[in-house]
C-alpha positions as CSV (number, residue, x, y, z in Angstrom):
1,X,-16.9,29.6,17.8
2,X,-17.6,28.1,14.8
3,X,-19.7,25.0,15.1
4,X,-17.7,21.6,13.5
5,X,-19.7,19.6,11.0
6,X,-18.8,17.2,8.9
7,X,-21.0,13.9,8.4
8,X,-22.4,11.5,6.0
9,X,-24.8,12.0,3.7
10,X,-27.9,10.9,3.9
11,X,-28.8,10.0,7.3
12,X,-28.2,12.8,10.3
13,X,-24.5,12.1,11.5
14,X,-23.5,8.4,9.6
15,X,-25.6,6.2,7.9
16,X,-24.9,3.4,9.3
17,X,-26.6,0.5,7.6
18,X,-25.6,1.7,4.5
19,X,-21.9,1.7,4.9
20,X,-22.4,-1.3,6.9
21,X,-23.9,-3.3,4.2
22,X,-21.1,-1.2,1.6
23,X,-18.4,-3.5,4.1
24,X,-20.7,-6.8,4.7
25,X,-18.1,-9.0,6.7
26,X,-15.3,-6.5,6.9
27,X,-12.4,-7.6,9.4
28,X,-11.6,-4.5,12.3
29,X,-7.9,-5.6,12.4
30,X,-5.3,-5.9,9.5
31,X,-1.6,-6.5,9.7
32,X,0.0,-3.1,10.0
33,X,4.4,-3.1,9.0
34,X,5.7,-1.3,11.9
35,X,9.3,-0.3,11.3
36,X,9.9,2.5,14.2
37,X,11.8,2.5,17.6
38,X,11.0,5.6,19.8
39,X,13.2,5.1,22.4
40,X,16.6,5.2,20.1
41,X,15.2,7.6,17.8
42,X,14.5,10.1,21.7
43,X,17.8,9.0,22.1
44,X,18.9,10.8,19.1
45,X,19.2,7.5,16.8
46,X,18.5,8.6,13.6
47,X,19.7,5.6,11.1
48,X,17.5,3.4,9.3
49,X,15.7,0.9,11.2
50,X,14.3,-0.9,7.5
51,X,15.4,-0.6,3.8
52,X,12.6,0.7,1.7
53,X,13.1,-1.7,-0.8
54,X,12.7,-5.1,1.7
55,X,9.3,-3.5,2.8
56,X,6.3,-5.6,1.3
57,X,3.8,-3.7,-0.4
58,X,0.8,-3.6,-2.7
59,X,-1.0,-1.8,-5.2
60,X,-3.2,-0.1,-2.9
61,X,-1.0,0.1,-0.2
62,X,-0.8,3.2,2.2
63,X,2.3,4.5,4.7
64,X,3.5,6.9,6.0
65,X,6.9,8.1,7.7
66,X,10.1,9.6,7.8
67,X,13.4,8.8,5.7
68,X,16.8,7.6,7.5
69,X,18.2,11.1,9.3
70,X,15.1,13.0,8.3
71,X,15.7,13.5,4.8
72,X,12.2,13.2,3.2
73,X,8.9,13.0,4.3
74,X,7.7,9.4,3.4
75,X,4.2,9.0,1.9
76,X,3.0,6.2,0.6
77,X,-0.3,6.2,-1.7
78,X,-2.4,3.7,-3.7
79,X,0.9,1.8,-3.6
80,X,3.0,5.1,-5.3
81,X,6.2,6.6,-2.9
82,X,6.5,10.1,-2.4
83,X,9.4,11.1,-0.8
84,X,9.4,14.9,-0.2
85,X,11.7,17.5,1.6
86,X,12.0,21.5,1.4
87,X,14.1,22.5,-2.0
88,X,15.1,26.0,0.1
89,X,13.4,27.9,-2.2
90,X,10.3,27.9,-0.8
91,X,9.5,24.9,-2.4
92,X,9.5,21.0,-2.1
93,X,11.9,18.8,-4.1
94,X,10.4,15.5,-4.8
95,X,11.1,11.8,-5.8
96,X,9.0,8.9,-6.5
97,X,11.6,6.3,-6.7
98,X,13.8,5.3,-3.4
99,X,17.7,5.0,-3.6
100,X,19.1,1.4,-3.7
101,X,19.8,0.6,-0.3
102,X,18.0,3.9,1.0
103,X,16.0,3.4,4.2
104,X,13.4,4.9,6.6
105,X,13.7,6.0,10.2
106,X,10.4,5.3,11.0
107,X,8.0,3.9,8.4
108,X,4.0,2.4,8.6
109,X,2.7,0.7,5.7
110,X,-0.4,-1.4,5.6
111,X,-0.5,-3.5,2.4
112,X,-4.3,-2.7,1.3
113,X,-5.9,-5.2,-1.1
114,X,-9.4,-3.7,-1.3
115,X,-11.2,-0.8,-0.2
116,X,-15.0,-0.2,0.6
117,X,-17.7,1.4,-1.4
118,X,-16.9,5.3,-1.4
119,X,-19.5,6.8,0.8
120,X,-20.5,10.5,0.2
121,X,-18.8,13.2,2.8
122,X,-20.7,17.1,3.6
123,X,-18.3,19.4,4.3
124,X,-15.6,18.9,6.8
125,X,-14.5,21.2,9.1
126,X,-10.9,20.2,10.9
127,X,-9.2,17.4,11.9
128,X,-11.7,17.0,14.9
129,X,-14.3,16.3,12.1
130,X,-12.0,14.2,10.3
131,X,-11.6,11.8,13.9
132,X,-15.4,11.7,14.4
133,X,-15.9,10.6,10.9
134,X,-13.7,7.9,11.1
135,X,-14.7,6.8,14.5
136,X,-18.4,6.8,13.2
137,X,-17.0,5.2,10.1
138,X,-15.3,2.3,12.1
139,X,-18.5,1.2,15.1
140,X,-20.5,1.0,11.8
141,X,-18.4,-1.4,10.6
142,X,-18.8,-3.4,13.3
143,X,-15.4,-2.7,14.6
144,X,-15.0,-2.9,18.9
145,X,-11.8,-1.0,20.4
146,X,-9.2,-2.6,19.2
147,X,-9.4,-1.8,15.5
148,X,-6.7,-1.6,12.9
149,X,-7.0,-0.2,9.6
150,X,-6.6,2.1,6.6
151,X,-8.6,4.5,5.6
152,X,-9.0,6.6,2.0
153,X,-10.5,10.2,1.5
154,X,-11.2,11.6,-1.5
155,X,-11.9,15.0,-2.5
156,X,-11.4,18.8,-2.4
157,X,-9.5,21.1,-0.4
158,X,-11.1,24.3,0.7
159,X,-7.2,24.8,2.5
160,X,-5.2,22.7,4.1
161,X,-1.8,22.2,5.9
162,X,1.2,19.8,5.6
163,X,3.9,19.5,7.1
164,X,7.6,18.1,6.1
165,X,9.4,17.3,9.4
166,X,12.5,17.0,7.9
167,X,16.3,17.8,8.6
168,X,18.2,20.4,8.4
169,X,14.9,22.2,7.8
170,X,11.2,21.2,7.8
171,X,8.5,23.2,6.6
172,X,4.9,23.6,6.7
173,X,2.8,24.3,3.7
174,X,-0.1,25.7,2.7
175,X,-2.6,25.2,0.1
176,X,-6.1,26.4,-1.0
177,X,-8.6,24.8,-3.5
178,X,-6.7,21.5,-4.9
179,X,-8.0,17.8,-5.5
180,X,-6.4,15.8,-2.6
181,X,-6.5,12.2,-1.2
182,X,-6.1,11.7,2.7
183,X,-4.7,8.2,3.9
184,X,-4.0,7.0,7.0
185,X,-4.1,4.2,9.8
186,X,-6.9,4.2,12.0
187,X,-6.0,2.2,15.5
188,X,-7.7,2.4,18.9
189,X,-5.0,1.1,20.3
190,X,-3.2,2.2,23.8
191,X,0.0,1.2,22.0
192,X,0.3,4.8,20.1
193,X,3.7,5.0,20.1
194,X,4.4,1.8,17.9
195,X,2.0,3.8,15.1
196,X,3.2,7.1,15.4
197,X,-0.3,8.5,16.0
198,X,-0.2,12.2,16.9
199,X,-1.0,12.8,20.6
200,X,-5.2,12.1,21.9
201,X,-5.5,10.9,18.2
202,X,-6.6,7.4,16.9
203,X,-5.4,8.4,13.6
204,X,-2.3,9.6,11.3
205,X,-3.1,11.4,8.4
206,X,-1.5,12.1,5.3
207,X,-2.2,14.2,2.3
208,X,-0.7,13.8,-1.1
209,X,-1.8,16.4,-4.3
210,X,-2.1,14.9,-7.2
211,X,-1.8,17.5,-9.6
212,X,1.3,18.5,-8.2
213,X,3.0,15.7,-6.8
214,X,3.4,17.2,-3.2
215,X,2.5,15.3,-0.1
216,X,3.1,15.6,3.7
217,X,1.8,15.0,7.0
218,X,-1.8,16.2,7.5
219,X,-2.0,18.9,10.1
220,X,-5.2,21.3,9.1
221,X,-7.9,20.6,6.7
222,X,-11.1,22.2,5.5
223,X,-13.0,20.2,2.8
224,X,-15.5,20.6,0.9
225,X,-18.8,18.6,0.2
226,X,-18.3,15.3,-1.8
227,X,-15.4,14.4,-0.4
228,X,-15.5,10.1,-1.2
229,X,-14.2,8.1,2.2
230,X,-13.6,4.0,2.6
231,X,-12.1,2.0,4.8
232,X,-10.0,-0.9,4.3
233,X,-11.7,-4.1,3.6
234,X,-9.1,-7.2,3.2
């Protein structure tokens, strides 16, 4: 089997005074916009629960869900919208720019006003690396069990992939070798539901590709060395 690794540089698995110091007085728990009802959406539900447009954001802000009925994948990114959704072609159409009056099923969106000082990654192996990483990231913070916060990732893909879980037709999608940034919300939280946090994880990831515009839900990941991560400081 082949052994995970992915760490910090610098000092064995984290360095933990250094990123420490990188977020002196950092705060563990930041107001998260939860706009999601499981119960009606298992219950087949699938209209709007918030109008993009009434949703407060930032510059920095990250998010992450899915449109009204499925439509688009929602990503949100250093403040920018990416709504995304197979063009049946093989391909994904894409728009940056809601619809007035368009709205999410389910939508997550922490309004980020400042990020930590990158830290160097080695190579990362999987999104079992990815969650030991963060949790590593987050006790040297100082953050106990409880914590609530963004997180940024910086670097190259050695492959990865996304998904679109979209109606009438999702996809998932491959791609090798491309500069990508990875956000999320971190929350050791028993309430996983509320978050949408994939099943035994503390996190939801999404990837969006610069160069080309595409982004999606994060389901496999190999990166290489360099990759840049922070956490969210205020």
């Amino acid at each position: 089997m082949r052994r995970l690794r992915a760490r910090l540089i610098g000092a064995g698995v984290l360095s933990a005074g250094a990123l420490a110091a990188s977020i002196a007085q950092a705060a563990c728990v930041f107001e998260v916009g939860s706009y999601n009802d499981p119960q009606r959406t298992a219950q087949g539900d699938l209209a709007a629960r918030v109008v993009l447009s009434d949703v407060p954001t930032s510059a920095l802000a990250i998010g992450y869900g899915a449109a009204a009925f499925r439509r688009d994948e929602i990503t949100i990114a250093d403040g920018a919208l990416y709504l995304v959704r197979p063009d049946g072609a093989g391909g994904v159409s894409l728009r940056r720019h809601a619809d007035p009056g368009e709205g999410a099923l389910m939508l997550q969106t922490v309004p980020v006003e400042a990020w930590s000082v990158a830290r160097s990654l080695e190579s990362m192996d999987g999104l079992d690396d990815l969650s030991r990483v963060l949790d590593e990231a987050v006790a040297a913070a100082g953050c106990a069990d409880g914590a609530r916060l963004a997180f940024r990732l910086e670097g190259r893909l050695l492959d990865a992939e996304y998904s679109l879980d979209t109606a009438p037709e999702r996809a998932d999608r491959t791609v090798r070798n491309r500069a990508a940034i990875i956000v999320g919300l971190y929350a050791s939280t028993p309430d996983a539901a509320r978050y949408a946090l994939p099943a035994g994880r503390r996190f939801h990831p999404h990837v969006v590709l610069p160069a080309s515009g595409e982004a999606g839900h994060l389901r496999s990941v190999r990166l290489a060395p360099g990759g840049k991560l922070q956490l969210q400081t205020r």
